[in-house]
C-alpha positions as CSV (number, residue, x, y, z in Angstrom):
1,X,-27.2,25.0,-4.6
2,X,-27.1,21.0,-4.8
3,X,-27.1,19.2,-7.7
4,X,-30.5,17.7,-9.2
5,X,-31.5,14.6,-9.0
6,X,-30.4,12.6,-11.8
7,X,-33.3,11.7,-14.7
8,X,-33.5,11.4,-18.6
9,X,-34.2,15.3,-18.9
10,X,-31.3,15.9,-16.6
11,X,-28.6,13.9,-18.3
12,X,-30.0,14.8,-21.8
13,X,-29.2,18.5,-20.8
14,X,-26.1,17.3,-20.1
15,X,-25.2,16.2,-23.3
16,X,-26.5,18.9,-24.8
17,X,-23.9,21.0,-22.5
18,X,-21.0,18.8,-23.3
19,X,-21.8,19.3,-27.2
20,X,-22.5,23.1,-26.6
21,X,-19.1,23.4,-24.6
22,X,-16.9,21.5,-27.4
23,X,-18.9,23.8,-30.1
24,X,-17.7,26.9,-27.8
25,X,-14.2,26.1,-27.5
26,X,-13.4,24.7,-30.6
27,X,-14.5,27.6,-32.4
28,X,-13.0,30.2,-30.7
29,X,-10.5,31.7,-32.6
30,X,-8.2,31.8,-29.7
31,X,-8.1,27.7,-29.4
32,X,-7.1,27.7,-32.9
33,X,-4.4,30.0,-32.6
34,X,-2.8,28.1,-30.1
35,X,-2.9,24.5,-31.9
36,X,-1.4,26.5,-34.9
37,X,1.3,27.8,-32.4
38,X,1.9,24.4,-30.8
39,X,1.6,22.5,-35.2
40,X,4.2,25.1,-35.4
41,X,7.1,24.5,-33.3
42,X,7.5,20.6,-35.0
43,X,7.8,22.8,-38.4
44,X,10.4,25.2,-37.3
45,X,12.3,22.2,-35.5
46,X,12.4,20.4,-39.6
47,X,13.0,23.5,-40.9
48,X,15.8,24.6,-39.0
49,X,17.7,21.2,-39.4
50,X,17.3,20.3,-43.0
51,X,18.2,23.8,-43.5
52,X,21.5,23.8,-41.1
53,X,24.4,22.9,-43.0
54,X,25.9,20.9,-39.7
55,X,24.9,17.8,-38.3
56,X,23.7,18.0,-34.8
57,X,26.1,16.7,-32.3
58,X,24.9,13.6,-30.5
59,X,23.8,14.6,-26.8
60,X,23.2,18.1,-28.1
61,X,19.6,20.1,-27.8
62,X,16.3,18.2,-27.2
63,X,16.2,14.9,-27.0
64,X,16.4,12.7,-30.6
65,X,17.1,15.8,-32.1
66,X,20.3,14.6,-33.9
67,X,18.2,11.7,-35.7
68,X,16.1,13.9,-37.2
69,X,18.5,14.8,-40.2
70,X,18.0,10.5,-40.5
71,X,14.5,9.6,-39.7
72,X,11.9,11.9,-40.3
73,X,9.7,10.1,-37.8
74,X,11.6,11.8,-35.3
75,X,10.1,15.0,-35.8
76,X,7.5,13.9,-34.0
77,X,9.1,13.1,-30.9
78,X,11.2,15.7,-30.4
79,X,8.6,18.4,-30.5
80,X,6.5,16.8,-28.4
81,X,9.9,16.8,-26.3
82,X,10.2,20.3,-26.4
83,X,6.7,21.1,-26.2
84,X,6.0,19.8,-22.9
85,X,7.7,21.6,-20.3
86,X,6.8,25.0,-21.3
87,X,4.4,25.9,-24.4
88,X,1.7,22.7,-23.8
89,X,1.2,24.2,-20.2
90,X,0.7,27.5,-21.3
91,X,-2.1,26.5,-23.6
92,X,-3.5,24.0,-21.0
93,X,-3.5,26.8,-18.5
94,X,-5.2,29.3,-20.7
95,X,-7.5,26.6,-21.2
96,X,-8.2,25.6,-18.1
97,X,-7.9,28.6,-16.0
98,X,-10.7,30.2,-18.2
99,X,-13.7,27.0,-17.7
100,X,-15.1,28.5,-15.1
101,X,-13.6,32.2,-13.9
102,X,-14.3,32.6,-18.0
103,X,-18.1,32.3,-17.9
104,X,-18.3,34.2,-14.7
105,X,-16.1,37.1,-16.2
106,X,-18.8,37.0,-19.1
107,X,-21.8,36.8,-17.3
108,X,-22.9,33.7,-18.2
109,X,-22.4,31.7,-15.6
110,X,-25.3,32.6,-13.7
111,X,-27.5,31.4,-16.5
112,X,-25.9,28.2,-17.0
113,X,-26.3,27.5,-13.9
114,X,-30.6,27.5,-14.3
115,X,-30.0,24.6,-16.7
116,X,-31.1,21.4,-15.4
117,X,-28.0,20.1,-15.3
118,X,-26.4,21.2,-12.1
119,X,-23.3,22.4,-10.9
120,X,-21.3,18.8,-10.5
121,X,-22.3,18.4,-14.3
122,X,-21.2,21.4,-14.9
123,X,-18.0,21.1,-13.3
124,X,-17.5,17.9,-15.3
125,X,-18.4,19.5,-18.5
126,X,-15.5,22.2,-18.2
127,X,-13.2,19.6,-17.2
128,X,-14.3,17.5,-20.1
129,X,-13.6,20.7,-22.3
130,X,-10.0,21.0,-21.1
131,X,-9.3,17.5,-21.6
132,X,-10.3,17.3,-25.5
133,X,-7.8,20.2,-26.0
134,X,-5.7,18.5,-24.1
135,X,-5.9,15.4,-26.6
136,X,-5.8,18.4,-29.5
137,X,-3.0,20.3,-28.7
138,X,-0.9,16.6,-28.0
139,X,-2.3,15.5,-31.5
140,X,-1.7,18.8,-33.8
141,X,2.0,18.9,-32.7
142,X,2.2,15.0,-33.6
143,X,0.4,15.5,-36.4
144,X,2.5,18.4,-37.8
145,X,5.4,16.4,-36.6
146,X,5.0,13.6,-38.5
147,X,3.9,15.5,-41.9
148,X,6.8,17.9,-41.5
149,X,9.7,14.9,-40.9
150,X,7.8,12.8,-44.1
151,X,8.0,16.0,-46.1
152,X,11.5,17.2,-45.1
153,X,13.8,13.7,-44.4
154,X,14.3,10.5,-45.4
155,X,12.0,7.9,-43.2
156,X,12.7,4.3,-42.7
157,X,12.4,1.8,-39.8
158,X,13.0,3.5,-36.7
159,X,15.6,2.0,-33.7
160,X,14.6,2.2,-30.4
161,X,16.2,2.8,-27.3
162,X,16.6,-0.8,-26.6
163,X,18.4,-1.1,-30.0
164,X,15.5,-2.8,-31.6
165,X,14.4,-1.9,-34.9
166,X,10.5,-1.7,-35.8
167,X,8.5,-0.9,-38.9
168,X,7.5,2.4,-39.9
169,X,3.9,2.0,-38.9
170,X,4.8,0.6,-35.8
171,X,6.8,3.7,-35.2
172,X,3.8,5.8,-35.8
173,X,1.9,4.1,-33.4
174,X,4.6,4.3,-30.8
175,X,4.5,8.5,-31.7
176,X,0.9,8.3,-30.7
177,X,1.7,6.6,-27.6
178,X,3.8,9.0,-26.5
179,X,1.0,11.8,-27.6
180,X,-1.5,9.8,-25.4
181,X,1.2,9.5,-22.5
182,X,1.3,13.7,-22.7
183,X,-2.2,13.8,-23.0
184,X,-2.6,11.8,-19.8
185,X,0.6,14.2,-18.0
186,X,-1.7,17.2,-18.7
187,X,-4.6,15.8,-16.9
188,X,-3.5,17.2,-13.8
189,X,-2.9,20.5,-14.5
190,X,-6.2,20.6,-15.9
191,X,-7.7,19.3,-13.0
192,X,-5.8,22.3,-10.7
193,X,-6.5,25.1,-13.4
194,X,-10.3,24.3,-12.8
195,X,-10.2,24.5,-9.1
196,X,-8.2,27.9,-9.4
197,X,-11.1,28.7,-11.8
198,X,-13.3,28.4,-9.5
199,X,-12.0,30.9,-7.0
200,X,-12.0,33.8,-8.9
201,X,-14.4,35.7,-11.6
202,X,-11.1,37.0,-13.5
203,X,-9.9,34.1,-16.1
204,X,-6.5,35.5,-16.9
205,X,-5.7,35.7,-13.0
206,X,-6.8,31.8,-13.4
207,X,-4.9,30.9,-16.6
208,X,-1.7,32.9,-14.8
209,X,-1.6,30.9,-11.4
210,X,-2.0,27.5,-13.7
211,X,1.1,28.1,-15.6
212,X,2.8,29.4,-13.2
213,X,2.4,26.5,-10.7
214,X,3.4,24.3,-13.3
215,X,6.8,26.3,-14.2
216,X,7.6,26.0,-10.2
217,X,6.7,22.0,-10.0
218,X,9.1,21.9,-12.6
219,X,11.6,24.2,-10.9
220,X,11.0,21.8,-8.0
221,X,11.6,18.6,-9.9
222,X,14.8,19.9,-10.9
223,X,16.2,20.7,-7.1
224,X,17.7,17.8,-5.5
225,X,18.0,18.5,-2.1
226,X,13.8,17.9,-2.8
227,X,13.9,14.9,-3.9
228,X,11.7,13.8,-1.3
229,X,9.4,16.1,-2.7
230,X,9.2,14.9,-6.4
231,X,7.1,11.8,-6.7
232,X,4.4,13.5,-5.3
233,X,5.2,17.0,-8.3
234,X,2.4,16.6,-11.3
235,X,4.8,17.5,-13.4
236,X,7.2,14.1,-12.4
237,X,6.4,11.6,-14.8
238,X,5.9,14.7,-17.6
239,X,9.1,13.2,-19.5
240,X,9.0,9.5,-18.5
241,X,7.5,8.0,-21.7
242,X,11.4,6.5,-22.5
243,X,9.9,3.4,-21.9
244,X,7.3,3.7,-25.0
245,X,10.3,3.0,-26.9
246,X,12.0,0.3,-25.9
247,X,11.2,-3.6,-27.4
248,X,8.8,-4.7,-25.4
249,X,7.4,-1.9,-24.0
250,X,7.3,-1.4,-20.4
251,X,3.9,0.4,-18.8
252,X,5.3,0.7,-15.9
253,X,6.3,4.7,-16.2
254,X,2.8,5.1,-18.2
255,X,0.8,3.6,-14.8
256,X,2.9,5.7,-12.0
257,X,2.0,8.5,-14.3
258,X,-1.6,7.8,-14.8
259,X,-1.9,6.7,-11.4
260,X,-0.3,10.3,-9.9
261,X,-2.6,12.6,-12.5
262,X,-5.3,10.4,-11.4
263,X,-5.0,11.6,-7.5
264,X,-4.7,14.9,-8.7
265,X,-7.8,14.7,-10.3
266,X,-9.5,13.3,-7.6
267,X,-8.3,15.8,-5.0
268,X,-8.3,19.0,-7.4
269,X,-12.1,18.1,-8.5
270,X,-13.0,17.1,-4.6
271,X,-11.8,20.8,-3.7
272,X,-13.3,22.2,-6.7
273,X,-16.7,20.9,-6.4
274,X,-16.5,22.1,-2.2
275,X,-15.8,25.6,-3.7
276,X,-18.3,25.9,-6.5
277,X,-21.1,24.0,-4.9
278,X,-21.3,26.9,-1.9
279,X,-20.4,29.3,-3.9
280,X,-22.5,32.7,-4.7
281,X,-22.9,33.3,-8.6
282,X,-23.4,36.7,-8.9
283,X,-22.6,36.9,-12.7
């Protein structure tokens, strides 16, 4: 079934899809849980260190996690730290493993697919979905980061890596670079839940072979004798925003990132839209 032609009533249905699909997933008591999982884990990181009666060793646990007894701003960072290589997947890949095998699983694909709109729009409209909880999820454990570390510690001007020292709302703003760095490592796996969508009419099938692929790029990051293998991993540059906190800051770790989701994108929707366009929707 090829897409229609583009026209006013076509891309005004298309809008009205986007708004419907935000409306959908953002109310969903299931996307909520998981933000208040992910707002979570920066809490029980404060928590657990004002409560310890020890200083954290330097070089021990997740990165910054010793100057978080210092600097509440640190919160921040270090659950975004911890986050990333296991629980922001997981709710990415529930996310996106369900955009399309979801509606088919319900039934309702079939009838979204008599809307105007067409299949590429639809396509882009579930990747569009994934993406803003992609921003969410990135902002809700920043959020609950920040509130957590101003609640529970001290918080001053902040020194970077470089050994610079910058304001406190110039640290803030560095914190939401690094949540916009995250956001922009996720857009990948995003991109390769919704072609795994598209294969099958059973979304947990979909949301389990996202995560797992992105436990095993990071399994395969971690093996040397692959290194060969490991600029071309999603999963890569998943760490690199370092340089987001160094005077000046560099972009340089921000564009190879950007640069590598970017292709995955490119290749993951290519292969998706070859699989959904010819594909019988039975349901």
């Amino acid at each position: 079934m090829p897409d229609e032609t583009a026209g006013p009533g076509v891309r005004t249905a298309g809008w009205a899809l986007l708004g419907s699909e935000l409306s959908v997933l953002f109310r969903r008591v299931r996307t909520w849980a998981m933000l208040l999982a992910l707002a979570a884990v920066p809490v029980l990181i404060a928590v657990a260190v004002r409560l310890s009666a020890r200083q954290v060793p330097p070089g021990r646990g997740p990165l910054f996690l010793d100057r978080v007894s210092q600097n509440g701003l640190f919160v921040a960072v270090t659950a975004m730290v911890v986050c990333v290589p296991l629980f922001l997947p997981l709710t990415v890949g529930v996310t996106a493993g369900d955009t399309i095998a979801g509606e088919a699983g319900l039934g309702t694909l079939r009838y979204l697919l008599l809307a105007p709109a067409g299949r590429v729009r639809l396509l882009l409209v579930k990747y569009a979905g994934a993406v803003a909880f992609c921003c969410a999820a990135t902002l809700a454990v920043a959020a609950a980061g920040a509130i957590a570390g101003v609640v529970l510690f001290p918080v001053g001007p902040v020194t970077l890596l470089s050994g610079d020292t910058i304001s406190v709302g110039e640290s803030a703003a560095r914190a939401l670079l690094i949540a916009a760095y995250i956001t922009v490592s996720l857009l990948g796996l995003s991109a390769i839940g919704l072609l795994i969508s598209t294969f099958t009419d059973v979304p947990v099938g979909a949301m389990a072979a996202t995560i797992v692929l992105a436990v095993v790029s990071q399994v395969l990051d971690n093996l040397p004798q692959l290194e060969w293998l490991h600029p071309w991993l999603f999963s890569h540059h998943w760490l690199g925003f370092a340089d987001l906190l160094r005077q000046p800051v560099s972009w340089d770790s921000f564009g190879d990132n950007a640069l590598l989701q970017g292709g995955y994108l490119l290749a993951c929707g290519a292969l998706a839209y070859a699989r959904f366009s010819n594909k019988d929707v039975l349901s």
